[in-house]
N, C-alpha and C positions, 0 to 999 in steps of 0.2 A: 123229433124233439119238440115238446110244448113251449110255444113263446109265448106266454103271458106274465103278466104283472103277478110276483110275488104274494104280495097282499090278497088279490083277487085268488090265487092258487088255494093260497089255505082259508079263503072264507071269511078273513077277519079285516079290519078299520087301518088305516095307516099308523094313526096312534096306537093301537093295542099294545099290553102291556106285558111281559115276557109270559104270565103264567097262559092268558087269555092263548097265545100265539101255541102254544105248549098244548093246549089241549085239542087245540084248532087239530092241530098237525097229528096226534098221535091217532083222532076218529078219523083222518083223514088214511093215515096208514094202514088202519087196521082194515080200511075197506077197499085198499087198491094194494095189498099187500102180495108180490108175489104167488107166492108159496096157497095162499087161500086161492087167488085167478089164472091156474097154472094153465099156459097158453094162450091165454088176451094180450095181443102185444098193445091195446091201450090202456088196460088198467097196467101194463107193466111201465109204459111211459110215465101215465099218471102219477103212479109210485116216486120215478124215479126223478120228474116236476117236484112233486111237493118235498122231495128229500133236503132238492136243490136248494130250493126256498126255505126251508127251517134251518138248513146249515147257515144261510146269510142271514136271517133275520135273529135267528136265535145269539147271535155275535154282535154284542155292542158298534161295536167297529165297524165291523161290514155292515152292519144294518143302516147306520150313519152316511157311511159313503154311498149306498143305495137311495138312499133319501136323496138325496145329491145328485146325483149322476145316471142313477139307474142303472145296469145290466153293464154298458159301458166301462164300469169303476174297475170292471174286473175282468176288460180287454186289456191286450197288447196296447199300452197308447195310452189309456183310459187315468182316470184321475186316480184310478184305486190300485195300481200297476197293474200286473200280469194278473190274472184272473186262475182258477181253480185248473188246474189241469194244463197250463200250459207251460207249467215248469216241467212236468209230468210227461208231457209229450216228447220234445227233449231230452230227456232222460231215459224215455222206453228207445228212441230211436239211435242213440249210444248204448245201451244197454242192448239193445239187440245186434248193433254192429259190432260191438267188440265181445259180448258175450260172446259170439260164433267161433272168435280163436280162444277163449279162455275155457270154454265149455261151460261156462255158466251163466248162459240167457235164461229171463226172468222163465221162457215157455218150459222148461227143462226142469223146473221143481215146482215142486206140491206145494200148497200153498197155505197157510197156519190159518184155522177160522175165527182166533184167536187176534186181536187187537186192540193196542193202548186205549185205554178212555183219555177223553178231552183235560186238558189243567181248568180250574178254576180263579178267579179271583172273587176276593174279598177287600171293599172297602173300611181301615178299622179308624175310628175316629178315637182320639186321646186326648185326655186334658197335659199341661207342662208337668203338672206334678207328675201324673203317671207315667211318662215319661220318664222323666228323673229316678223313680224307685224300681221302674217295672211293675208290669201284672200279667197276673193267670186272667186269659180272657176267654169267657164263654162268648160261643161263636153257635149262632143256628142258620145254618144253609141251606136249599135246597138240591139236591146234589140227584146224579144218577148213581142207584145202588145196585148189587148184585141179586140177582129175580131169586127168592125162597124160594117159587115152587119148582122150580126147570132149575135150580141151584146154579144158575147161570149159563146153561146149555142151551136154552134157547127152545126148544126142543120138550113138547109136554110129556111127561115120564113112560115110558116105554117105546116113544117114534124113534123112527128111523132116519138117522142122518146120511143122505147118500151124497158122494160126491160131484160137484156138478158135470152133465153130460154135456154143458156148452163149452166150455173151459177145460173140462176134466181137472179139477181142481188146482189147477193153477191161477187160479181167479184173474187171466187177462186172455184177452183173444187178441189174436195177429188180423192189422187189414192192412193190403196194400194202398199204398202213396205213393202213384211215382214211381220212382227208384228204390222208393224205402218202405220197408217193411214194421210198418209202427204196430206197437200193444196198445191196449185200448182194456180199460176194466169190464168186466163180462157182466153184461146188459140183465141177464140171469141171475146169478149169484152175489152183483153188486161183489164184487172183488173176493168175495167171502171163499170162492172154490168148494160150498157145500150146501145143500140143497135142504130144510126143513120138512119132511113131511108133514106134519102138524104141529106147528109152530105152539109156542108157548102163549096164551091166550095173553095173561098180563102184561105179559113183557114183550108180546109182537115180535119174538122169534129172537130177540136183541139180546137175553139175556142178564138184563138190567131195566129198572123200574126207577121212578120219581119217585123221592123221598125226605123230608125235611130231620139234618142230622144236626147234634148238637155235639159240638167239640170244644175242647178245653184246650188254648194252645196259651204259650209261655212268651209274653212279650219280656223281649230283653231291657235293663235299664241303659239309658241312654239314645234309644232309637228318635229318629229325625222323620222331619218333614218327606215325606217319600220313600222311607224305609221297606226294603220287599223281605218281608221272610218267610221261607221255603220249608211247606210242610207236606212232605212224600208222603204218596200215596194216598192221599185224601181228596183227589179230583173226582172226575167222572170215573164210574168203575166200567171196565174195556169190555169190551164190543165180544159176548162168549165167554165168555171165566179169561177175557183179556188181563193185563196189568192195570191198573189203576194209576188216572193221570195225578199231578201235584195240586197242590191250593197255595195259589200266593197270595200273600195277605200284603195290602199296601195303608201303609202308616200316615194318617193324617194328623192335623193336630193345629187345636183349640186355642183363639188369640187367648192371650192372657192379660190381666188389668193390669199387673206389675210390672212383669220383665216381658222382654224383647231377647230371641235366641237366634245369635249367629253360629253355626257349628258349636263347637261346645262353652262358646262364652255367651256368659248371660249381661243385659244391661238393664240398667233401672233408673229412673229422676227419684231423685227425694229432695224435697221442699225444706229448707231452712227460711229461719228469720233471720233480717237486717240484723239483728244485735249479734244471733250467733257467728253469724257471716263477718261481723264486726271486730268483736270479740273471743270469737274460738270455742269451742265444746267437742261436744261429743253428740252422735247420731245413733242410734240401732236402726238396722234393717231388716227386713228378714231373707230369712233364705229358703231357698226349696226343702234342705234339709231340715228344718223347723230348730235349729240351734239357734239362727241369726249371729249376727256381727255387730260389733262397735266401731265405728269409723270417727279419728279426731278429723276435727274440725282447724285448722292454725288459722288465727286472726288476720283480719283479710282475705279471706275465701273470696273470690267472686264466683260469678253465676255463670255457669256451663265447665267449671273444674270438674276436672275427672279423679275418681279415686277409685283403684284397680284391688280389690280383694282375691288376693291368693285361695285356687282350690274349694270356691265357692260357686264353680261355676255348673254344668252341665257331664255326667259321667262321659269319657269318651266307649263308645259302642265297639266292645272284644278287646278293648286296650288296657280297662283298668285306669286310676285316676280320675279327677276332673278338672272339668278349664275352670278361666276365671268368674266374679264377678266385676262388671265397671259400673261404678254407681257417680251420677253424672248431677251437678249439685246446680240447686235451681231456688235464688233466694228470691223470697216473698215479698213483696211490700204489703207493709199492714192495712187494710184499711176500717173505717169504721172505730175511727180513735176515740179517744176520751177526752176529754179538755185538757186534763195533767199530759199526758201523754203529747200531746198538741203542743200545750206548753214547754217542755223538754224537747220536739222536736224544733220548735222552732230558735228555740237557747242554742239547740245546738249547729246548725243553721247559721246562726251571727257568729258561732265560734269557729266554723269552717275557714281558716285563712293558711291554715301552712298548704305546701304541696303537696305532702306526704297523707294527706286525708284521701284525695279521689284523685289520685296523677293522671290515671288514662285520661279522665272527663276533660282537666285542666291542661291537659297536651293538646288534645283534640279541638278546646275552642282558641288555643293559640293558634295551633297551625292554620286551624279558620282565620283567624283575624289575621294574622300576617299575608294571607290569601286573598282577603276584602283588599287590604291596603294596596297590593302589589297592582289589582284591579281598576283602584282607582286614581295611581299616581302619573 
């Protein structure tokens, strides 16, 4: 087994960027490839180094926790848990003990060269409106696709696929451990159980190619902050004329000047003036739906009233209906007056003598002042 630094394996910068790491890897394949150095158990190692290392690097996630941690992230122990194959281990070593009474150990059947491709994700960014009405979203990915020339056999048109002579197409060999009798994926076929004689140039024997796809999926109305929706079949396409993995798409979404969204209720400030706050009226809003609302106003409003609009709010997602709006009322003081204006407020000002004008203000310097007195008697 080659111990080296990831990075160093496939030739590229720590920084490098998924495409740069992609291309890295697939010259690097193409020239420790099996099937081309039939017999060199170090370009067979080399192969199966650089594999290693594009599965972790090529993975957000694990590429993350390798940054971190290194090699460790993906021991027993390690910050990244159990690492590749050690679940795997485990499982061949119950798999082969109790296979022996059930008659179905993994050694005892043929092995499919056929294998799911990887799921994908997609980060989709939305504004609130879009959200609210829904949209058809064009989407361009780069994806792995099914190889035209080898039509995903892997296999360049007339070769010969032979079964492998390591494994005998059961794509795992048995070693002894001990007591126990472990599988182990066959160092040859890479678990495949079949052998390429002249693999498929484009496709490096895989049966699938890089390619930038463009797709049109249906965002639902109503979707949230973190929303995943599942679109089968449009992952990585599988390893040989495999199944094709999923793309999930995850739903982000754009502050908005206006509203604020809690689940499917919407909230908003709208600014009144003294007089209306005063006096009483009416406001228009608007809404997501572009109808808008009229909200009365009753005399005496103060500033942080809430006023809850029915079915104005946010569609709930697969349920049908929507929540509210709460429009949360935030009086202005004027400034930049006029002389009249000045004058009027100051008239009214000397006229301030009942209770019934500002009670809270007038409660609150009582209770102050009976609270000075208490203090100083």
């Amino acid at each position: 087994m080659i111990e080296a630094d990831y990075y160093e394996l496939l030739g590229v910068q720590k920084g490098a960027d998924d495409r740069t790491i992609k291309t890295a890897y697939r010259s690097l394949a193409m020239k420790f490839h099996p099937d081309r150095n039939p017999g060199c158990g170090e370009s067979e190692a080399k192969f199966k180094a650089i594999n290693e290392a594009y599965d972790c690097l090529k993975d957000p996630q694990k590429r993350a926790a390798y940054d971190r941690y290194g090699k460790a992230a993906f021991q027993n122990g390690g910050a990244g848990g159990p690492g590749p194959g050690d679940f795997g281990a485990f499982s061949d070593i119950f798999d082969n003990i109790f296979g022996e009474f059930t008659g179905r150990g993994r050694g005892q059947q043929q092995r499919s060269a056929a294998m799911r491709g990887a799921d994908l994700r997609y980060d989709l960014e939305l504004s609130l409106e879009e959200a609210f009405t829904g949209k058809t979203a064009d989407l361009e990915i780069d994806v792995s696709s099914g190889c035209e020339k080898c039509a995903g056999t892997g296999a360049e048109p007339g070769a010969q696929v032979q079964t492998c002579g390591t494994c005998h197409g059961a794509g795992q060999v048995r070693m002894q451990q001990g007591f126990f009798v472990v599988e182990r994926t066959c160092p040859a076929c890479r678990g495949v159980g079949q052998i390429i004689a002249d693999p498929c140039e484009p496709c490096l024997g895989t049966g699938r190619v890089e390619r930038r796809k463009t797709l049109q999926v249906k965002v639902p109305a109503g979707v949230d902050e973190g929303t995943r929706i599942r679109v089968s079949g449009e992952g990585e396409a599988g390893f040989r004329n495999g199944p094709a993995g999923d793309l999930y798409i995850f739903v982000h979404l754009r502050a908005h000047e206006l509203f604020k969204r809690d689940g499917t209720t919407l909230y908003a400030q709208a600014p009144i003036s003294i007089t209306t706050a005063a006096l009483g009226g009416e406001i228009d809003v608007p809404c997501l739906d572009r109808k808008g609302c009229t909200i009365k106003i009753p005399a005496g409003t103060q500033s942080g009233k809430q006023f809850r609009v029915r079915g104005k709010g946010m569609p709930a997602l697969n349920h049908g209906g929507h929540g509210d709006l709460v429009v949360q009322i935030e009086v202005e003081t004027p400034v930049r007056l006029s002389a009249r204006q000045r004058e009027l407020l100051e008239e009214f000002q000397h006229l301030e003598g009942s209770e019934n004008n500002c009670p809270k203000s007038r409660g609150f310097f009582t209770k102050l002042k009976n609270a000075w007195d208490e203090l100083t008697e």
